[in-house]
TIRO-2110 file (N, C-alpha, C; in Angstrom, 1 decimal):
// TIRO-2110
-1.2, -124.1, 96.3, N, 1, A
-1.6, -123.8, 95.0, CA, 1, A
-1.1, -122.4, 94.6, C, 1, A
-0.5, -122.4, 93.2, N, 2, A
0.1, -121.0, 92.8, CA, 2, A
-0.8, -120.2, 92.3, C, 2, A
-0.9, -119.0, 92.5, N, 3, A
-2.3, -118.4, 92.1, CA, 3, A
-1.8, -116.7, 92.5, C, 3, A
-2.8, -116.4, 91.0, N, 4, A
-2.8, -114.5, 91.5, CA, 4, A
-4.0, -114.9, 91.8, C, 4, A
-4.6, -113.4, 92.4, N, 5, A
-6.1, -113.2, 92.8, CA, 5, A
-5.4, -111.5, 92.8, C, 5, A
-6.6, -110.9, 91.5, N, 6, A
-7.0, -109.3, 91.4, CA, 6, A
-8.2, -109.3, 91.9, C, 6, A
-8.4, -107.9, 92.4, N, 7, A
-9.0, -107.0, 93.5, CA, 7, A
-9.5, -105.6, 93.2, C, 7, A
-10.4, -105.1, 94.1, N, 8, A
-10.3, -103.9, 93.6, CA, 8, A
-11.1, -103.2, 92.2, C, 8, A
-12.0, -103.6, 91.6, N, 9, A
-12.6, -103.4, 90.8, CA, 9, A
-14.0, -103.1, 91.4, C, 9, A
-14.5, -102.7, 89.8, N, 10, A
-16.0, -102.2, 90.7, CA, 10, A
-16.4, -101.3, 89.1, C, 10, A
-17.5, -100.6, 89.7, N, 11, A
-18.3, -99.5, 89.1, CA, 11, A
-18.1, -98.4, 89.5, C, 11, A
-17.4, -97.9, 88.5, N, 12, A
-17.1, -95.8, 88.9, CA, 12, A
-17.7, -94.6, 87.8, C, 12, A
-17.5, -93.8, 88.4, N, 13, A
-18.0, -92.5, 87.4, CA, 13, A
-17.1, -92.1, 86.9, C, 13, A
-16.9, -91.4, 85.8, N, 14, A
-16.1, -90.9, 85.2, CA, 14, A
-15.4, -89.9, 85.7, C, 14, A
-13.6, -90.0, 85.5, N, 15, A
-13.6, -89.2, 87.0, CA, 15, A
-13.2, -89.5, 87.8, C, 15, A
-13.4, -90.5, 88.5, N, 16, A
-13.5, -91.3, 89.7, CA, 16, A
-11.9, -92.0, 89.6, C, 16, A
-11.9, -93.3, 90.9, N, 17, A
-10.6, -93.4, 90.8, CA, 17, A
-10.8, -95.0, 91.5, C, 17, A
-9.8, -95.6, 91.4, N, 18, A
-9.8, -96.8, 92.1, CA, 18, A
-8.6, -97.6, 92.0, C, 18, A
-8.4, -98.4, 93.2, N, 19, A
-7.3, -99.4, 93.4, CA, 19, A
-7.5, -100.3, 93.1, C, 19, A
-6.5, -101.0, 92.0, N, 20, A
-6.3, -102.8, 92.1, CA, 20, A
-5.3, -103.1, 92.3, C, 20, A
-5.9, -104.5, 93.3, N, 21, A
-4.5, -105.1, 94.3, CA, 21, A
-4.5, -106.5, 93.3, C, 21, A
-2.7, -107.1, 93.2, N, 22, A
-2.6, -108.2, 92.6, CA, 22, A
-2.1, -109.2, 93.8, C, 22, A
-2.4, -109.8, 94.4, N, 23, A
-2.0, -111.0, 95.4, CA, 23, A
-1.5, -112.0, 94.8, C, 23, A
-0.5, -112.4, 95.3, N, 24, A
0.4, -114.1, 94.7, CA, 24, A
0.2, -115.0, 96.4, C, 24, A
-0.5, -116.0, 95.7, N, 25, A
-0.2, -117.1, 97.2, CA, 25, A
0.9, -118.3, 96.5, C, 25, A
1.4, -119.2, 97.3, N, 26, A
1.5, -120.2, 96.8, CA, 26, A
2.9, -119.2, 96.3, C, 26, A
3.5, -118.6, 96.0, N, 27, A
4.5, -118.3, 95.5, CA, 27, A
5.4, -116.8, 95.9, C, 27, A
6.1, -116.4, 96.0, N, 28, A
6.3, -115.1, 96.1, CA, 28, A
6.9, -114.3, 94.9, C, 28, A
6.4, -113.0, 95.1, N, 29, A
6.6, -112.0, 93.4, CA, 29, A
8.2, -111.1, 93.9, C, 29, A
8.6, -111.7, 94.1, N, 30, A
10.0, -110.4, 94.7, CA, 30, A
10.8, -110.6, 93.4, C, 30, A
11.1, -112.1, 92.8, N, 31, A
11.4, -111.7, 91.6, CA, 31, A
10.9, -112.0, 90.0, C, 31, A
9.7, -111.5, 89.9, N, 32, A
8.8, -111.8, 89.1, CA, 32, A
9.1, -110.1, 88.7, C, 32, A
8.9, -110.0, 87.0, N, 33, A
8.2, -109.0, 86.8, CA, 33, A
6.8, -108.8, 86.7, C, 33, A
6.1, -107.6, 86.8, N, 34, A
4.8, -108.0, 86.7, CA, 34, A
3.8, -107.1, 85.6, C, 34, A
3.1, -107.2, 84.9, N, 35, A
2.5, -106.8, 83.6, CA, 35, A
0.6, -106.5, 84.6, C, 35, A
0.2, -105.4, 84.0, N, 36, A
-1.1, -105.4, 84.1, CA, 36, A
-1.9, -105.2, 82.9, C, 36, A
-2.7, -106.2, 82.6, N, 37, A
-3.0, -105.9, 81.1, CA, 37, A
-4.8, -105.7, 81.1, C, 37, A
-5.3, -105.3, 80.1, N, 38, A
-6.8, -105.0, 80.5, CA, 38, A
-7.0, -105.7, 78.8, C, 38, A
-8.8, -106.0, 79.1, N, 39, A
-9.5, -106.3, 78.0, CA, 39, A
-10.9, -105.7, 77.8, C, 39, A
-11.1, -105.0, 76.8, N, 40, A
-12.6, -104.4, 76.4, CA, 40, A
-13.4, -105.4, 75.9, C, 40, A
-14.7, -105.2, 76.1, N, 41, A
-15.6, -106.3, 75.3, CA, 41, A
-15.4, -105.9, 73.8, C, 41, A
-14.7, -107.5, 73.4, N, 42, A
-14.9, -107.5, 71.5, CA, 42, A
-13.7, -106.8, 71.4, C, 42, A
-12.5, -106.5, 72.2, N, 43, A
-10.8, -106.0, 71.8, CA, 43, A
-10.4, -107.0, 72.3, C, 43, A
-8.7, -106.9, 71.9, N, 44, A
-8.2, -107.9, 72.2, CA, 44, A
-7.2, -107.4, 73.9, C, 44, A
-7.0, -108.4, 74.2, N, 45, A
-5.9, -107.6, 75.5, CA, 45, A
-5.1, -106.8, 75.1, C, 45, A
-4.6, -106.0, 76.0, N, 46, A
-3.8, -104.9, 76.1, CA, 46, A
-2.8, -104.9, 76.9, C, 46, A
-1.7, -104.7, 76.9, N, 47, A
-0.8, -104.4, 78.3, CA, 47, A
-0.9, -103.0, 78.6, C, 47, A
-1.2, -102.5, 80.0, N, 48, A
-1.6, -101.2, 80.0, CA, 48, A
-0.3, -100.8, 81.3, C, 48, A
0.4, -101.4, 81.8, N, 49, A
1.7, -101.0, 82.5, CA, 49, A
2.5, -102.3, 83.4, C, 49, A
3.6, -102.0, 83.9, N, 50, A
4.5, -103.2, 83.8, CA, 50, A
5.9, -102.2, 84.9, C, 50, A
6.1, -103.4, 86.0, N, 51, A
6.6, -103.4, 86.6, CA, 51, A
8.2, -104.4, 86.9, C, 51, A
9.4, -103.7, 87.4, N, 52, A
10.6, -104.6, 87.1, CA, 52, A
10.4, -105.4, 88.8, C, 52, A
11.7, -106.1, 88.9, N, 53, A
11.2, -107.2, 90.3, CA, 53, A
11.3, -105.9, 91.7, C, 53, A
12.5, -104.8, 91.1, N, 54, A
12.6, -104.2, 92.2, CA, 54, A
12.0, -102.6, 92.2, C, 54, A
11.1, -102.9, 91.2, N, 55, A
10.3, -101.4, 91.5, CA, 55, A
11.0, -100.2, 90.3, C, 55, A
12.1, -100.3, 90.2, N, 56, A
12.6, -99.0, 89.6, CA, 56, A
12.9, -98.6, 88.0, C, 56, A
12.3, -100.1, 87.3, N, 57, A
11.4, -99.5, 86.1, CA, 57, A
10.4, -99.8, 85.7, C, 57, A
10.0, -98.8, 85.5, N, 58, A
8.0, -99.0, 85.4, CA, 58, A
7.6, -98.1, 83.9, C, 58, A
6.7, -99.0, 83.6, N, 59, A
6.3, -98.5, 81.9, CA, 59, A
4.6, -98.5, 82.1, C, 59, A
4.6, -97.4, 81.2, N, 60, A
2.9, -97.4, 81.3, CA, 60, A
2.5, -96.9, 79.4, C, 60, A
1.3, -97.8, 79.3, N, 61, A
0.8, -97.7, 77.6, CA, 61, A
0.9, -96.0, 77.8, C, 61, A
0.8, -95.6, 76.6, N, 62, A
0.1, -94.1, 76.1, CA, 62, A
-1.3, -93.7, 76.8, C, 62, A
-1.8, -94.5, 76.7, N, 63, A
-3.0, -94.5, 77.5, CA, 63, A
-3.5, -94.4, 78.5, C, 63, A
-3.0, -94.8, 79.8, N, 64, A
-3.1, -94.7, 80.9, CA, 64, A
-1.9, -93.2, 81.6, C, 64, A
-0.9, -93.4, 80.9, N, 65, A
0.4, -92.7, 81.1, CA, 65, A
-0.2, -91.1, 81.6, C, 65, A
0.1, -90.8, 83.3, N, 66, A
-0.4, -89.8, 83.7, CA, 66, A
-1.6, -89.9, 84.5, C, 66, A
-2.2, -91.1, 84.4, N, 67, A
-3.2, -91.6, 85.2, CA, 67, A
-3.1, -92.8, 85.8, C, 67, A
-2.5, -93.5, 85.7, N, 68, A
-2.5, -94.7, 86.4, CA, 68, A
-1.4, -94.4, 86.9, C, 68, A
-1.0, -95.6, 88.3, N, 69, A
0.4, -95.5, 88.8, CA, 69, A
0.5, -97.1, 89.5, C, 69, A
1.7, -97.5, 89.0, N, 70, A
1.9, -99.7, 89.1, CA, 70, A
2.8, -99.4, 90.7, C, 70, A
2.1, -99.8, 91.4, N, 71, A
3.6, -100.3, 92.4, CA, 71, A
3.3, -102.0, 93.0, C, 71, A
4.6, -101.9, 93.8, N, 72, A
4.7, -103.2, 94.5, CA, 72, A
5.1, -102.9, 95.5, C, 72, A
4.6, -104.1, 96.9, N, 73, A
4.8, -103.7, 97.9, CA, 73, A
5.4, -105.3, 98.0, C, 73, A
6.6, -106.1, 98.1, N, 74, A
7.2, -107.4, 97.8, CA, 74, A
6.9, -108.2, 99.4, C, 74, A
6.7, -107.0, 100.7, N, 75, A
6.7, -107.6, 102.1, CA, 75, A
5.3, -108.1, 102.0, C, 75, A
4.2, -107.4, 101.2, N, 76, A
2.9, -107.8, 101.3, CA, 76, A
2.5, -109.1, 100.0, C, 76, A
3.5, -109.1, 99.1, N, 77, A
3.4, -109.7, 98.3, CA, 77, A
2.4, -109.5, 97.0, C, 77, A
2.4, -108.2, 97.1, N, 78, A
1.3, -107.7, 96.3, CA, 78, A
1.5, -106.6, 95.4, C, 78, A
0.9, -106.4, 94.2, N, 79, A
1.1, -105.5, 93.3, CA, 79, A
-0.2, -104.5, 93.2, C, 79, A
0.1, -103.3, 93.0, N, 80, A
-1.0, -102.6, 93.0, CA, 80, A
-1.1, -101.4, 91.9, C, 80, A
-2.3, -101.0, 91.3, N, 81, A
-2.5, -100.1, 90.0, CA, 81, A
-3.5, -99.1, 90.7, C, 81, A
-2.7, -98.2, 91.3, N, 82, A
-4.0, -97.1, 91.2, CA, 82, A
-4.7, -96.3, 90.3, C, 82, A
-5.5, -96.3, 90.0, N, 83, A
-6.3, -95.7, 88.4, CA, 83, A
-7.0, -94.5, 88.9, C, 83, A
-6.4, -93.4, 88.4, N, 84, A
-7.4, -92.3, 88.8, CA, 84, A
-7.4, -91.8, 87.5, C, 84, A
-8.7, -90.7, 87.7, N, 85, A
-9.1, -90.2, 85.9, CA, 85, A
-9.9, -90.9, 85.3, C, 85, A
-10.4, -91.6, 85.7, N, 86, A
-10.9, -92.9, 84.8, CA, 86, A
-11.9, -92.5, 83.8, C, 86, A
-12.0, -92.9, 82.7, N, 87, A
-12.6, -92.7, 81.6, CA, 87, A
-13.3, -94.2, 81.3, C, 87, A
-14.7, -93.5, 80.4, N, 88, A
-15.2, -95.0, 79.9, CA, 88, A
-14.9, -95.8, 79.5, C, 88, A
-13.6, -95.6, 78.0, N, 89, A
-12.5, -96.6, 77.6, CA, 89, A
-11.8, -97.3, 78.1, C, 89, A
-11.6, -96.6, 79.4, N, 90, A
-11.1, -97.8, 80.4, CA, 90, A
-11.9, -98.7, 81.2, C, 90, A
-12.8, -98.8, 80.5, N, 91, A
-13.9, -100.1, 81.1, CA, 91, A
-13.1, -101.4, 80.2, C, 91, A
-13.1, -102.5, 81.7, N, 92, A
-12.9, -104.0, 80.9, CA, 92, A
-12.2, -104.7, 82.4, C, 92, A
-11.9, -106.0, 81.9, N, 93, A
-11.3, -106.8, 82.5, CA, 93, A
-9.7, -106.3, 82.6, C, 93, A
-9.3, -106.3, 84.2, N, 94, A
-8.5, -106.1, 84.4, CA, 94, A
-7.2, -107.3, 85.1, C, 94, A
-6.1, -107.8, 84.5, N, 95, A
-5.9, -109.1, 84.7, CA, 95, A
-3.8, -108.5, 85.4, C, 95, A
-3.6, -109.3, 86.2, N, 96, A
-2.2, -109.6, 86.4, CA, 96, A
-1.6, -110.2, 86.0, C, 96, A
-0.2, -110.5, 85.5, N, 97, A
0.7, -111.3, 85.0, CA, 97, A
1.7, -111.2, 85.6, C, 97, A
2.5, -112.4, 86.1, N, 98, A
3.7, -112.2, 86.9, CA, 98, A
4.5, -113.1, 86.0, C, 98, A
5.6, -112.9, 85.6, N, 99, A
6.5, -113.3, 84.6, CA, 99, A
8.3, -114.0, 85.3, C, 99, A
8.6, -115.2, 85.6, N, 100, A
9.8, -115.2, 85.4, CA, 100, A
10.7, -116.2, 84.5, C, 100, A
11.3, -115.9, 83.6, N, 101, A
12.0, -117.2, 83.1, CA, 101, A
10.5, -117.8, 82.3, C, 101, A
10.4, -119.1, 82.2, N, 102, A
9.3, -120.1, 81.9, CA, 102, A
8.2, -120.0, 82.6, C, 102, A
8.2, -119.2, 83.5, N, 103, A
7.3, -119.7, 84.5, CA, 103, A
6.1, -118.1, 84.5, C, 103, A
4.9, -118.5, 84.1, N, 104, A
4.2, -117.4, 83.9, CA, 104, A
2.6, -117.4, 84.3, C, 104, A
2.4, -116.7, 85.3, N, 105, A
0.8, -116.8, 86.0, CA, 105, A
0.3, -115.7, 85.5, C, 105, A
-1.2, -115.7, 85.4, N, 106, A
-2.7, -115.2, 85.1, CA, 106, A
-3.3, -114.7, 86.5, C, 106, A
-3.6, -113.8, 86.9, N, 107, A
-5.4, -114.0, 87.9, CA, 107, A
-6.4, -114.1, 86.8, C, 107, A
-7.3, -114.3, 87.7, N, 108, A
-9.0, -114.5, 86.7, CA, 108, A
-9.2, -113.3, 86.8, C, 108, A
-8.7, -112.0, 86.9, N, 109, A
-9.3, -110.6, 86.5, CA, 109, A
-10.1, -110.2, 87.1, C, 109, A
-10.3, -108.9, 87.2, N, 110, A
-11.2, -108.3, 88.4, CA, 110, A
-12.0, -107.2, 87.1, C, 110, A
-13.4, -106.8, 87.2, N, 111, A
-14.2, -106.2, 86.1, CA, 111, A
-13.7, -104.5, 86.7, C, 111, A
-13.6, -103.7, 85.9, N, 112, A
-13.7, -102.2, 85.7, CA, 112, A
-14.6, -101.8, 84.9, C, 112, A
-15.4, -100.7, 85.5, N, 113, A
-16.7, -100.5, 84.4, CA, 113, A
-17.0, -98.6, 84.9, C, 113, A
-16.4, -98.2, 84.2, N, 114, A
-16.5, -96.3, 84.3, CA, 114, A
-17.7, -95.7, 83.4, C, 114, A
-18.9, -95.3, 83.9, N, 115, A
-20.0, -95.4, 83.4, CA, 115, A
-20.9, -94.4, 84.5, C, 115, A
-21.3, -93.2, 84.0, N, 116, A
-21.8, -92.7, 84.5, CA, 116, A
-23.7, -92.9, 84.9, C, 116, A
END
């Protein structure tokens, strides 16, 4: 079965910091680009940063830019967003997208919730 699975979510303080892991089974991401996008309750999604197949362009919204940081580790098969700084606005669902050609996967999202 082809499938992401995000990770790494939780409840933080403001402040605070946290890792999310993107896993691909069922397929491998070495040449997939891959997009991290988040959703607030009652907004629409967002792309909040985005990675190339081999690591060496990486884009991040205004918003996270300075605080977050996307990598990929292709031997583990996994993509990772470290979020430090974290602010309340950055509470929401946080989702993976791995992109190639036609072919385009979702995880079910992992919740972020920065709340003192």
């Amino acid at each position: 079965q082809l499938q992401l699975v995000e990770s790494g979510g939780g409840l933080v303080q403001p402040g605070g910091s946290l890792r999310l892991s993107c896993a691909a089974s069922g397929f491998t991401l070495d040449y997939y680009v891959i997009r991290w996008f988040r959703q607030a309750p009652g907004k629409e999604r967002e792309g909040v940063s985005c990675i190339s197949t081999t690591g060496d362009t990486i884009t991040y919204s205004d918003s996270v830019k300075g605080r977050f940081t996307i990598s990929r580790d292709n031997g583990q098969n996994t993509v990772y967003l470290q979020m430090n700084s974290l602010k309340p606005e950055d509470t929401g669902i946080y989702y993976c997208n791995a992109r190639l050609f036609s072919r385009n996967y979702w995880g079910q999202g992992t919740q972020v919730t920065v709340s003192s």
